[in-house]
VOGU-3710 file (C-alpha; in Angstrom, 3 decimals, decimal comma):
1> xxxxxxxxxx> -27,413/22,166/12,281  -25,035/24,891/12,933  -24,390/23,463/16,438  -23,798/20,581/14,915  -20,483/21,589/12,881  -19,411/23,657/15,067  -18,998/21,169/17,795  -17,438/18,735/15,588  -13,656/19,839/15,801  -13,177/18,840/11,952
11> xxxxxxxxxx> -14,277/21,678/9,161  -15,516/20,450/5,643  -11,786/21,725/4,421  -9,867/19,917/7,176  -11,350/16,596/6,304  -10,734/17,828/2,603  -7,410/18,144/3,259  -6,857/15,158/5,093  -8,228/13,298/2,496  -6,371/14,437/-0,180
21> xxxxxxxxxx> -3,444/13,427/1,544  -4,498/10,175/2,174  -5,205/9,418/-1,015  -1,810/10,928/-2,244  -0,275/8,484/0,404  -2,179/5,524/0,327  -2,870/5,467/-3,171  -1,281/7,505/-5,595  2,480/6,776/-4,444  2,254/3,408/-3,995
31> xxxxxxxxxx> 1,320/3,058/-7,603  3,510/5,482/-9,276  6,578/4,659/-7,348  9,168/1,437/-7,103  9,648/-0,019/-3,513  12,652/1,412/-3,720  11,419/5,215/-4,070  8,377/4,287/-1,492  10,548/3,054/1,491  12,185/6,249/0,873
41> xxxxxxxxxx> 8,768/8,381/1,722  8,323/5,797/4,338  11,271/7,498/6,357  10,211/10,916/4,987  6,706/10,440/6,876  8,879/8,987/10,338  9,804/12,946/10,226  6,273/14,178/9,979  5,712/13,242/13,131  8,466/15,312/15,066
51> xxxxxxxxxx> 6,837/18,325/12,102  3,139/17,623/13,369  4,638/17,890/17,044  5,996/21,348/16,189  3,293/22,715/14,676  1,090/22,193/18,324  4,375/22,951/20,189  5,642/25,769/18,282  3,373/27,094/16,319  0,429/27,069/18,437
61> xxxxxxxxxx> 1,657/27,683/21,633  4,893/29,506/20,975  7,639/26,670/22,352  10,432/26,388/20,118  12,498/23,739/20,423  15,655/22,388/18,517  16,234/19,261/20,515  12,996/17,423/18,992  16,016/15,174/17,435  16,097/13,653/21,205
71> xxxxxxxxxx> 12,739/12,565/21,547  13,211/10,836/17,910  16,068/9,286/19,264  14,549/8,126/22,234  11,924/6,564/20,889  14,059/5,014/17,975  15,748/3,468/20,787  13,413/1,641/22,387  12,165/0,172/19,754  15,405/-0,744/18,487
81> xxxxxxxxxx> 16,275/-2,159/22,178  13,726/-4,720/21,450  14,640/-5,810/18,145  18,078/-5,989/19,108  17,384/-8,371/22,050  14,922/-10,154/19,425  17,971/-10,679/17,308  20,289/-11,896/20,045  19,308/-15,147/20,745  21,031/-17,603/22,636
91> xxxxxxxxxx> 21,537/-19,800/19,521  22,610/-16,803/17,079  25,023/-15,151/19,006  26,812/-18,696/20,484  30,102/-17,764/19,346  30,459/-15,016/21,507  32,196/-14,684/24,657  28,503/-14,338/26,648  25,540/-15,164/24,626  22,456/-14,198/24,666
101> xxxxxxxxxx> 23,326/-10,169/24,962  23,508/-7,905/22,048  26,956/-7,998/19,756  28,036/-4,940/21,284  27,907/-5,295/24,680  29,675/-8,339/24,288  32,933/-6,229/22,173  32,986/-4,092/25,485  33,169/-6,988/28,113  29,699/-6,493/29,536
111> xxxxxxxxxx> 28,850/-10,231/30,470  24,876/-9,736/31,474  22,544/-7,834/30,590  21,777/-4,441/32,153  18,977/-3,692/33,606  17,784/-1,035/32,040  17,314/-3,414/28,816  15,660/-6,027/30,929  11,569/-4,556/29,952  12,228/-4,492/26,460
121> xxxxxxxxxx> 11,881/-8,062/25,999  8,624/-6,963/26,043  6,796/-5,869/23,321  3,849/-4,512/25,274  6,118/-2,631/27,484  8,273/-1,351/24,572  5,621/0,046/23,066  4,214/1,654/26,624  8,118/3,097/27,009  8,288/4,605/22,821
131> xxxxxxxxxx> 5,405/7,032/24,333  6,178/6,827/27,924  10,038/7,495/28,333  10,443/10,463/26,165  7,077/11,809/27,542  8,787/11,743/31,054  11,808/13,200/29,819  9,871/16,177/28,499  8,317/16,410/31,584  11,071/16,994/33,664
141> xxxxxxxxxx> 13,004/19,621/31,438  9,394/21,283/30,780  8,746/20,997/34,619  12,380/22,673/35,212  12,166/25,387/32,529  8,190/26,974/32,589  7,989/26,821/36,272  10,942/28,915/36,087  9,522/30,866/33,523  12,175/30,303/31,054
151> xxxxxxxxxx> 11,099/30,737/27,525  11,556/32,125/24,064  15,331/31,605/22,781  16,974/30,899/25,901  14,494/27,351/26,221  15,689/27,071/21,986  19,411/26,871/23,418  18,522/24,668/26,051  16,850/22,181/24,195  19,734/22,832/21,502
161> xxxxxxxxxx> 22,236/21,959/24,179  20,175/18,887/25,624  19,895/17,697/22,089  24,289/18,100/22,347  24,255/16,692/25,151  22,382/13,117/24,818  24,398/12,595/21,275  27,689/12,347/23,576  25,629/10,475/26,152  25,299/8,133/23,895
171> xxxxxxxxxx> 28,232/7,734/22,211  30,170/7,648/25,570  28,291/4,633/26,943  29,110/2,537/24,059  28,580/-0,650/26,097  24,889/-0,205/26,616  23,908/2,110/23,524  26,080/0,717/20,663  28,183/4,336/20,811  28,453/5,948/17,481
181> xxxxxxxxxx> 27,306/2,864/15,451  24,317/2,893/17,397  22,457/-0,440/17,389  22,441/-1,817/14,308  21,769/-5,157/12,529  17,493/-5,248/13,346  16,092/-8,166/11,776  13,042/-9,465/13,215  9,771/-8,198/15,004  7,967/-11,071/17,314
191> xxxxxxxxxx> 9,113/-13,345/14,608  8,319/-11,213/11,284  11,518/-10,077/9,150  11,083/-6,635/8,808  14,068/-6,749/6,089  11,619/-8,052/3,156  10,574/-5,700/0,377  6,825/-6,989/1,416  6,943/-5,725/5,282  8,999/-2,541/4,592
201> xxxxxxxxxx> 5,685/-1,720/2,095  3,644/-2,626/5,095  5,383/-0,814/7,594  4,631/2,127/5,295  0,894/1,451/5,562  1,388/1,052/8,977  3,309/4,408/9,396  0,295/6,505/7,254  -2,069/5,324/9,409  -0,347/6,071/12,651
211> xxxxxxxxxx> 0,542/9,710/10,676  -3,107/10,034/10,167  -4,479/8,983/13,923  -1,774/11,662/14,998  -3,457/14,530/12,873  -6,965/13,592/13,810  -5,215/13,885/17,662  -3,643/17,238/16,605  -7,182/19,042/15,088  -8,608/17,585/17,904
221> xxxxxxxxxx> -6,026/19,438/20,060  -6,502/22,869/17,732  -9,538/22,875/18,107  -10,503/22,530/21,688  -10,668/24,798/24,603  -7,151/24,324/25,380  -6,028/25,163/21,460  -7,058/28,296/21,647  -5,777/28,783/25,110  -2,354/27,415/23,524
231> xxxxxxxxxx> -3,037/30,154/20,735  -3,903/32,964/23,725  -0,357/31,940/25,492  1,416/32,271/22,830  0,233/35,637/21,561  -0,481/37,303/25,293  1,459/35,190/27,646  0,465/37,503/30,553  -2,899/38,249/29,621  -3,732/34,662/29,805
241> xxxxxxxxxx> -1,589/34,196/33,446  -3,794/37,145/34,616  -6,992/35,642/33,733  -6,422/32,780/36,249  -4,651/29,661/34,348  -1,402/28,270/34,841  0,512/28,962/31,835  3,708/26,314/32,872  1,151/23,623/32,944  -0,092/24,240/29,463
251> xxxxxxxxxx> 3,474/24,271/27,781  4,749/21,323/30,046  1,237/19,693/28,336  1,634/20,311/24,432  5,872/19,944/25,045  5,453/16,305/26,355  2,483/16,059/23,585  4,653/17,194/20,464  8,158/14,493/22,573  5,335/11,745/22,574
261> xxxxxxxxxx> 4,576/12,475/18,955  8,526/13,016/17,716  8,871/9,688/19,388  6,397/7,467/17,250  8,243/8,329/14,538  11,680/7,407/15,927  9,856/4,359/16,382  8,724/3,983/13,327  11,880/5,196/11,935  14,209/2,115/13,337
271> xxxxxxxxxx> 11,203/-0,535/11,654  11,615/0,882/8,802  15,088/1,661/8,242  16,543/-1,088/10,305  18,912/0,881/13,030  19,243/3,790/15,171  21,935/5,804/15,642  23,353/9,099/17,064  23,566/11,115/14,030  19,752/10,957/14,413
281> xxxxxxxxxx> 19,638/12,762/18,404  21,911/16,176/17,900  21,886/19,706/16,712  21,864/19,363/13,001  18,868/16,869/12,521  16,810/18,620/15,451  17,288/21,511/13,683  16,206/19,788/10,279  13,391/19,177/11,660  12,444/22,732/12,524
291> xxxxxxxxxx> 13,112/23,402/9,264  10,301/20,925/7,728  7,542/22,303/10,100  8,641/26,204/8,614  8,475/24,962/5,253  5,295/23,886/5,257  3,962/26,174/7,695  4,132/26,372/11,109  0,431/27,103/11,713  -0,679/24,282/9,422
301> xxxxxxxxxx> -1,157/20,500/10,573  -1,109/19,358/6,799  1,696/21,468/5,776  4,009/20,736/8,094  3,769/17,105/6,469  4,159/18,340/2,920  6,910/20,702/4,034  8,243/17,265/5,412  8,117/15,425/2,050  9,142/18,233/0,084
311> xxxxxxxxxx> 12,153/19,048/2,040  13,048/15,452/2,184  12,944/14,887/-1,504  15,019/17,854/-2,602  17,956/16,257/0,003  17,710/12,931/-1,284  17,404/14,721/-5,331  20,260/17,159/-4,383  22,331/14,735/-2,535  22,106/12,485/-5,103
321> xxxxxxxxxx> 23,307/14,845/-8,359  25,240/17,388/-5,961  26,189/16,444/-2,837  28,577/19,201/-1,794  25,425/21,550/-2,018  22,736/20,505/-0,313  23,768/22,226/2,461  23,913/25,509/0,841  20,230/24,380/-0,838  19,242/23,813/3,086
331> xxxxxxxxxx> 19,782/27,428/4,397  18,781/29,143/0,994  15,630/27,531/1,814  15,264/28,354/5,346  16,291/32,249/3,884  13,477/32,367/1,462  10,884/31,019/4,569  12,169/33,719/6,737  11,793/36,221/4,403  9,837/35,766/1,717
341> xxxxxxxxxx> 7,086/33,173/2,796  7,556/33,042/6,449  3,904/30,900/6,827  5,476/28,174/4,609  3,579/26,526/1,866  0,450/26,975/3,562  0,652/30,573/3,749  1,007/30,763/0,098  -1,919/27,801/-0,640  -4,083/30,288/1,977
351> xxxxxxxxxx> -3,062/33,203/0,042  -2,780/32,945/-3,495  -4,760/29,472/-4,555  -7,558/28,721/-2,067  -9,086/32,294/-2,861  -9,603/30,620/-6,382  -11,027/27,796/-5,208  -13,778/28,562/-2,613  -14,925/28,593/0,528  -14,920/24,668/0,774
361> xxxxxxxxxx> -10,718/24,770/0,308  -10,552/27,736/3,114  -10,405/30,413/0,228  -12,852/32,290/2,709  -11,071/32,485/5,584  -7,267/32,786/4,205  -6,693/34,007/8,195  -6,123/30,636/8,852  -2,363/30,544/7,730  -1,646/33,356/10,467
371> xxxxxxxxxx> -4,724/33,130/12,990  -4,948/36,865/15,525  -4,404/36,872/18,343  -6,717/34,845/20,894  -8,492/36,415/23,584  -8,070/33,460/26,410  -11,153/31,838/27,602  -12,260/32,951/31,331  -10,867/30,789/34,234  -13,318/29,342/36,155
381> xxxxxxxxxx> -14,096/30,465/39,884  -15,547/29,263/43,021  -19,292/28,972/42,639  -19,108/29,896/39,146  -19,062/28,168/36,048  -16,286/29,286/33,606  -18,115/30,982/30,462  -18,002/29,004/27,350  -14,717/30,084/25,292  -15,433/32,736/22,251
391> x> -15,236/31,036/18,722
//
């Protein structure tokens, strides 16, 4: 029996968990709150994503990044590539100058459409190139960096600077990306008008149960033999290198893993909302973002997404009554994380409430907000088989 759990990579309190949040999600908001109010979580879970992608990226294995904003964009984009062309019929956009191209190609005398647009007719492939694109992009700048051994804050400013750098990208080639407007005016999907109070509350279902898939793929991720090689590489870097693994492999792996992730919610994001812009890819949101995964917890799957929610909501409350001081709100927040919580909200569940309530809510093992340092698992050799990693 004890083989048994211990080979499943769920624990009683992590399927707890996840079901209390599914519940909360599935259930209890969609009853207590106007469509209004719920298409607003709906964009607060899109985040969650790029959050659950930090929390394997940076809180596992050590890899902080503040350009996760470009992988959001970049999968926003494809997906709003599609719509757009979806939208740009032939027959709606006959009083342009060349129809059947997008309203703002047209504006910048484009007169066909590029090429680069030409496999998101597709819905198949556009949903192959929301995972696939920003997976390759990670690939090359995580390729480039760790192979170089570039790490800690100089890769931060790097992916900073990428995240700069895309933003004008994008707003330069106005012809092709809808420049600072970004690409607006998304009405249909295969047909279905995504603009209806009825499919933006579907959407949301849709969105929780991608969320959910995604943390079943992240405990999955924690809790295998390369987790707690992710954990080893982040705590002993050299220790691990030593003992026979390739340590650029594993953070090109969980970087493209955590861009893949950011980039379903992009996706997501332009359904839901209805455009994509700029103001989505640069410093400020990327760094937003980074924010939401140290609010709820760096080292926790299921606070990241309540750090999400909860950092969400006070914007929208604060923006709403005081505008001129959310900002200030913002860094007071990520003050009181650095100092006075710095595991988030699940370092304070893990140390002052599930001690109250038990073993089954982690209140035995509160080491789980800040887990020690791992002892890698032995490379394998010629001729020999690697030992099995230590629990």
């Amino acid at each position: 029996m004890l083989k048994s759990d211990r080979t499943f990579f769920l624990r009683p309190q992590d399927m707890i968990g996840i079901a209390i949040l599914a519940i909360l999600l599935v259930v209890v908001l969609p009853l207590t709150l106007d469509n209004f109010r719920l298409q607003f979580v709906g964009k607060y879970l899109t985040y969650a994503f790029v959050a659950l992608g930090l929390v394997l990226c940076w809180g596992y294995a050590g890899i902080l990044s503040l350009g996760q904003g470009v992988f959001f964009g970049l999968g926003g984009y494809c997906m709003a590539m599609f719509l757009k062309l979806e939208s740009s019929s032939v027959e709606a956009t006959k009083i342009q100058t060349t129809p059947g191209i997008p309203d703002f190609m047209d504006w910048n005398q484009i007169t066909a459409l590029p090429l680069m647009w030409q496999p998101f007719n597709s819905l198949t492939l556009t949903i192959i190139a929301v995972i696939l694109v920003p997976a390759l992009f990670a690939f090359i700048v995580g390729f480039a960096m760790f192979k170089r051994r570039v790490g800690g804050v100089y890769f931060a400013i790097i992916t900073q600077a990428l995240a700069a750098i895309m933003t004008i990208l994008i707003i330069g080639q106005q012809g092709y990306t809808g420049g600072i407007n970004g690409i607006t005016d998304l009405r249909t999907l295969n047909g279905w008008d995504i603009r209806t109070d009825s499919a933006k509350t579907i959407l949301y279902f849709v969105c929780v149960a991608l969320l959910i898939a995604c943390i079943l793929i992240a405990y999955f991720v924690k809790s295998s033999k390369l987790g707690r090689i992710l954990v080893a590489m982040r705590d002993k870097e050299d220790r691990v290198r030593f003992s026979g693994y390739d340590v650029a492999n594993f953070k090109v792996f969980v970087f493209c893993l955590a861009a893949s992730l950011s980039a379903i919610g992009g996706a997501m994001f332009t359904l839901q909302v209805g455009f994509m812009s700029p103001s989505f890819v640069g410093i400020v949101p990327s760094i937003e973002m980074v924010i939401y995964a140290a609010v709820g917890g760096r080292l926790s799957i299921l606070g990241a997404i309540y750090g999400t929610l909860l950092v969400n909501w006070a914007k929208t409350s604060f923006s709403e009554s005081f505008p001129e001081l959310w900002l200030f709100g913002l860094g007071g927040l990520f003050i009181a994380v650095v100092l006075i919580f710095p595991n988030g909200l699940a370092g304070l569940w893990q140390t002052y409430i599930a001690p109250r309530l038990g073993p089954l809510f982690g209140g035995a093992s509160a080491r789980r907000a800040s887990p020690p340092a791992a002892t890698p698992p032995a490379a394998p050799s010629s001729g020999t088989a690697a030992p099995a990693a230590a629990e």
